[in-house]
N, C-alpha and C positions, 0 to 999 in steps of 0.2 A: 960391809953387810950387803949393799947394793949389788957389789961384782958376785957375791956368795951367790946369790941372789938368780944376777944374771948367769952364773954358768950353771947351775941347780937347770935351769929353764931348758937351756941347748941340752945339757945330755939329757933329760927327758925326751926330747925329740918333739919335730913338730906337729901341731895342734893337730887332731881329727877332724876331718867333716862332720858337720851336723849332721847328716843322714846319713848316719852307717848304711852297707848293705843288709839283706837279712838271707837271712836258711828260711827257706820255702821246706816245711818239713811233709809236708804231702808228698813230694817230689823224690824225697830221699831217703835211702835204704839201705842197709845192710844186707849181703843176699849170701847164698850158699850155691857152689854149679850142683849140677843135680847128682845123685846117685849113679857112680859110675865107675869106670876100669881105676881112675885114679882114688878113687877111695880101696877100694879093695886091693891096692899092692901096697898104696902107702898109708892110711889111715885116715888121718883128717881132711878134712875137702875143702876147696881153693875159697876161698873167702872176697868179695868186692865191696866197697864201699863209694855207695856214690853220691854226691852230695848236692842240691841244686840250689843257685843262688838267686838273688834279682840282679846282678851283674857280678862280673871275672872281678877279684879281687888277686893280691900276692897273697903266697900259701907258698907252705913249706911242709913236710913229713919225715918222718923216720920212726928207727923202732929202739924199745929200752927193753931193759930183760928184767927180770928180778920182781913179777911174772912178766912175761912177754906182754908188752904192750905197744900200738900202734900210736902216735902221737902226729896230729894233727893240728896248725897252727895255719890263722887265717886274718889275714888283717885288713880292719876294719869292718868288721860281721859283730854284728850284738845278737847275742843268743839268749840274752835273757826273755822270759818270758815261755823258750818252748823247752820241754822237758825231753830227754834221754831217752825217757821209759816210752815216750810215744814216737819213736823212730822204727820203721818198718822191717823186722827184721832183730832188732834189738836184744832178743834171748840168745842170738848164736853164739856172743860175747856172756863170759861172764859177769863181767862189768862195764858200762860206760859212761864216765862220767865229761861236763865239758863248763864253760865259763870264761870270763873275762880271766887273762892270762898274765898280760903286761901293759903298757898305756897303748892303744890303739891295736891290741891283740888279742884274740879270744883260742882258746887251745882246745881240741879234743881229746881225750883219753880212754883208747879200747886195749881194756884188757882181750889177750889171744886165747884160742882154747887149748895153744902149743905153739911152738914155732914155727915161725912162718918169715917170710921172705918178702920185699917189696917188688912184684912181679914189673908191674905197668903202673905209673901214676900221669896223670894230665887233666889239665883245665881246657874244654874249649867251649865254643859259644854258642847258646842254640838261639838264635835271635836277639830276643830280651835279656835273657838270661844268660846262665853259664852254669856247665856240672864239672863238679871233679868228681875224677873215678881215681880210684886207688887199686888194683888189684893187687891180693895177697896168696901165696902159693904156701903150701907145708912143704919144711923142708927137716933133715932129722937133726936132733939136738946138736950135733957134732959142725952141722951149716950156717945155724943160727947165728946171723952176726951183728947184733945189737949195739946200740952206743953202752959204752964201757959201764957209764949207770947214770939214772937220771939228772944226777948232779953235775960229772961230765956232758951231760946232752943240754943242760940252760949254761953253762960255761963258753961252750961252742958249737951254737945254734947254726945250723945250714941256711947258705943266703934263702930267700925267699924265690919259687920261681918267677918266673917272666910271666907277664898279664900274657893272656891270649890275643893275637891281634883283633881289633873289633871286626864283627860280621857287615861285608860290604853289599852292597847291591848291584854291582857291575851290568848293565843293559836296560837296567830299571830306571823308567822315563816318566816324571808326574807331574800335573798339570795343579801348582798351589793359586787356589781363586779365590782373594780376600774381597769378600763382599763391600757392594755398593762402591761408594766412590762421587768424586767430583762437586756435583747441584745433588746429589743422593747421597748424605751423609748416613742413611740407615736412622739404628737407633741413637739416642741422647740420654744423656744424663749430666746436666750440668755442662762445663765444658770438653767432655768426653765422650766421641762418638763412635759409632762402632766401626764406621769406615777405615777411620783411624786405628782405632785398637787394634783391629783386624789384619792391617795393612802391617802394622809393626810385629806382630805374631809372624804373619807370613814370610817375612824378609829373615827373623830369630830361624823358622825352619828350613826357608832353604839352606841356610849354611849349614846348617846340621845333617840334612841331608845330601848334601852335595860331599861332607867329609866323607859320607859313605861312600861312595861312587854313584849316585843316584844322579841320572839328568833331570835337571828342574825348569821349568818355565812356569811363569808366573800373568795371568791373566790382564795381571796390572802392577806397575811397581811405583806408583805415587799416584796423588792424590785425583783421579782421572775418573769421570764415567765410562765404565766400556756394559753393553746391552747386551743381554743375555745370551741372547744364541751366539754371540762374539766369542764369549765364555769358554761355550762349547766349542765352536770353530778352533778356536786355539789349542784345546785341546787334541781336537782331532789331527789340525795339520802338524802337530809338533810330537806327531808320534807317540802318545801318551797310554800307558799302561792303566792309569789313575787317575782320575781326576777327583780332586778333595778341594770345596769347600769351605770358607772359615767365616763363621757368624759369630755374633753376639747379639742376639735379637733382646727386645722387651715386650713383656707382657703383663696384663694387669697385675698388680701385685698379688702374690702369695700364689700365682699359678703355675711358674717353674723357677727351679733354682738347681746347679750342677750343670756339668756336662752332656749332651743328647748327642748321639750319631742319626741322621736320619739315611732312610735308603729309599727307591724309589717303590710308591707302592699309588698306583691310580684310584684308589678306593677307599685311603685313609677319611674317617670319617671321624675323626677324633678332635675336639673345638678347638685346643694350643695348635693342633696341624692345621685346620682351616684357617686359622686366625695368621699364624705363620705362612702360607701358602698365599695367603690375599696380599699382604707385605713381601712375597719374592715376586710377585708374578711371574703354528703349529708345523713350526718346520724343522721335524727332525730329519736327521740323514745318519745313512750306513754311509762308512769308511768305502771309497771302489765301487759303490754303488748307488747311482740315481735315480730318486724314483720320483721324476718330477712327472715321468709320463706316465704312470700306474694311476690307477684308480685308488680308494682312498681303502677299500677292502683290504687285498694284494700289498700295500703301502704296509698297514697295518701287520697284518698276517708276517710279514717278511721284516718289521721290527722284534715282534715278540718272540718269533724266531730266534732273532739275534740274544733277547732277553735270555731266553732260555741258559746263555752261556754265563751272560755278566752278570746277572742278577744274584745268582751264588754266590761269588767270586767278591761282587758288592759287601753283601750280607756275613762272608767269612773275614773281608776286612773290618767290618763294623762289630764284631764280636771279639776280634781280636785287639782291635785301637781301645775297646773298651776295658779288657782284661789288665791291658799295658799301663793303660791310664789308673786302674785300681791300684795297680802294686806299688805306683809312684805315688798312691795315697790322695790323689786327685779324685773330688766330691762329685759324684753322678748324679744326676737326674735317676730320679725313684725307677723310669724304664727308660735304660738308660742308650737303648734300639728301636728305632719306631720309624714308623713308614712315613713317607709322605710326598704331596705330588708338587714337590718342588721342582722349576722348569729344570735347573743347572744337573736334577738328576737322571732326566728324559733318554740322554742319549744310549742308545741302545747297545751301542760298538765298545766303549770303552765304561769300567768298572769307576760306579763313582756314587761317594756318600757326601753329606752335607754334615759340620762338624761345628754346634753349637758351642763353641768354649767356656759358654756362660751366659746369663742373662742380665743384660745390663739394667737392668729392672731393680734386680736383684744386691742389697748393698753388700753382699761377702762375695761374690760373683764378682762385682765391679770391682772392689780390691785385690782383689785375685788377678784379675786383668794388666791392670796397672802395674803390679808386682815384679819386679824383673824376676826374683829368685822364683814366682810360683810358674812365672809364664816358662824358664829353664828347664822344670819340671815335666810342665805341659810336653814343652820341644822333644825332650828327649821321650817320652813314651808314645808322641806320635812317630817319631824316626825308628823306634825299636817297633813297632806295631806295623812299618811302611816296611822295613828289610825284612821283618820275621813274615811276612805276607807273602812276600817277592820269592823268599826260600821256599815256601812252600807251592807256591804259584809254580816255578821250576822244577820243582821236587816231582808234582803231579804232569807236567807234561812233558817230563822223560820216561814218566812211567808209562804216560800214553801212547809214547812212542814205542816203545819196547813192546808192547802188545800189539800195535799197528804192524813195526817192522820184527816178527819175532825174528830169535837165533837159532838155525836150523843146525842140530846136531848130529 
């Protein structure tokens, strides 16, 4: 009965992760090409299916006849919960139905509105995430080449494709600065301080980030005081694209709890920021330039200058760290983006936010901390939130380039 037992187990296949991926159904659509030459010779019009994930998963497709149906299978995706009927596009199908398939697979099912053909299928990565696009073309009865019938197509199902390889960051240099340190152990709670907590967060990211191709330098990597403007220094001489921050501050009880991104803002007048700002505690500098002999006007004038670039740049990684951190189901601070004139944000040259992981105040917060599986969590939606940045960051200054240097026809 045991051996029964144990081989019942093996061809069941092994276990699933506890956190499936999910369909982002905002994201994804059924669509139609527009009104055009190829409807008027052939009839029906080319059909796409695109699909968005919170990460590349294995996926496989084909088509069955008897009607024409497109069959979509995705492993490890739970789709309970979002319904068919609210997929974008949804009517151009007669039917579509989808669900839990086989142990650790969920299936789709679009019915066609005729035959059609699997033009172009692929999964790649947009950052965080991942879309598959399926294109389908009409093609006429006589082309239609369907698996033989649906009972044939679960007899011998098509291997699964290949995952997409993960989105790297190749040139992308970040400055990770686990707060406090050494005779500054930060905040306490018990025998658990945030020096610490922090220090061990920080060292879980860089490897995450370094699998990307990210260059990492780290502020401090044991238990050491290094003083603020070092901070920055470090960041500046080590070529740093980034500089990020990592706290776990505390405050009086019941005044935060979750995740905060803060960004530099001289005028935050908000009492968690002044109270946090007196707990972080005038010598900035630009990168290539000294202004030790300028007046403090011109000094000035010619930082905020500089702001003018990073400060966006700032602010679109702290909306997007935050977005990244939602989907992985990581608890926010009520505003979970807020300003504040913390020194390690000051420098004008390079893009950099302050990245509250929790408040050690806070007793779900501190569990949290301690957690390897949530701090995982944590790791990877800062590391998809730090490439998905970097892509975009490169994205915008090829474009700017391209306008600088147009192409003369």
């Amino acid at each position: 009965m045991r051996l029964l037992l144990l081989i019942l187990l093996l061809l069941a296949g092994p276990v699933q992760a506890q956190d499936p991926a999910r369909l982002i159904l905002g994201g994804s659509s059924l669509t139609q090409a527009p009104q055009g030459w190829w409807h008027r010779a052939f009839g029906p019009q080319p059909l796409e299916l695109s699909l968005a994930l919170d990460r590349p998963v294995p996926w496989r497709t084909f088509l069955v006849g008897d009607p024409a149906r497109l069959v979509v299978d995705l492993q490890g995706v739970d789709l309970s919960g979002r319904s068919p009927a609210d997929l974008f596009g949804q009517d151009l199908a007669p039917a579509i139905r989808w669900g839990s398939f086989r142990r650790g697979w969920s299936r789709m099912v679009i019915e066609l509105p005729g035959p059609f053909r699997v033009a172009e299928a692929g999964m790649r990565t947009q950052g965080a995430e991942a879309r598959l696009r399926i294109a389908l073309n009409p093609v006429a009865p006589e082309d239609f080449a369907p698996r033989p019938s649906a009972a044939a197509a679960l007899r011998n199902l098509p291997d699964p494709a290949d995952l997409p390889p993960p989105a790297t960051a190749t040139g992308l240099a970040v400055t990770l600065d686990p707060g406090h340190g050494g005779f500054d152990p930060g905040a306490q709670a018990g025998p658990d301080t945030e020096a610490a907590l922090v220090l061990t967060f920080a060292q879980e990211l860089r490897t995450a980030l370094e699998a990307r191709g990210v260059t990492v330098t780290m502020t401090r990597d044991s238990d050491v005081y290094v003083k603020l403007e070092d901070r920055m220094t470090t960041a500046r001489q080590s070529g740093s694209h980034l500089l990020l921050s990592l706290h776990a501050d505390a405050l009086p009880q019941g005044q935060a709890a979750g995740a905060t991104v803060y960004v530099w803002n001289s005028s935050s007048d908000t009492r968690a920021g002044q109270q946090l700002t007196m707990r972080h505690q005038r010598d900035d500098l630009l990168a290539g330039m000294d202004l030790r002999g300028q007046d403090d006007a011109l000094a000035t004038v010619l930082m905020d200058f500089a702001r003018t670039d990073t400060q966006p740049r700032s602010e679109a990684f702290a909306r997007l760290l935050t977005s990244r951190m939602a989907l992985r189901g990581i608890g926010l601070h009520g505003r979970p983006v807020q300003g504040a004139a913390f020194s390690v944000l000051k420098s004008p040259d390079i893009a950099s936010v302050l990245l509250e992981l929790g408040f050690i105040s806070d007793q779900t917060d501190l569990a949290n901390l301690t957690d390897p599986e949530w701090r995982a969590r944590m790791v990877e939606a800062v590391a998809e939130a730090t490439t998905g940045w970097w892509r975009d960051e490169t994205g915008a200054r090829r474009a700017a380039s391209s306008l600088t240097h147009p192409v003369l026809l």
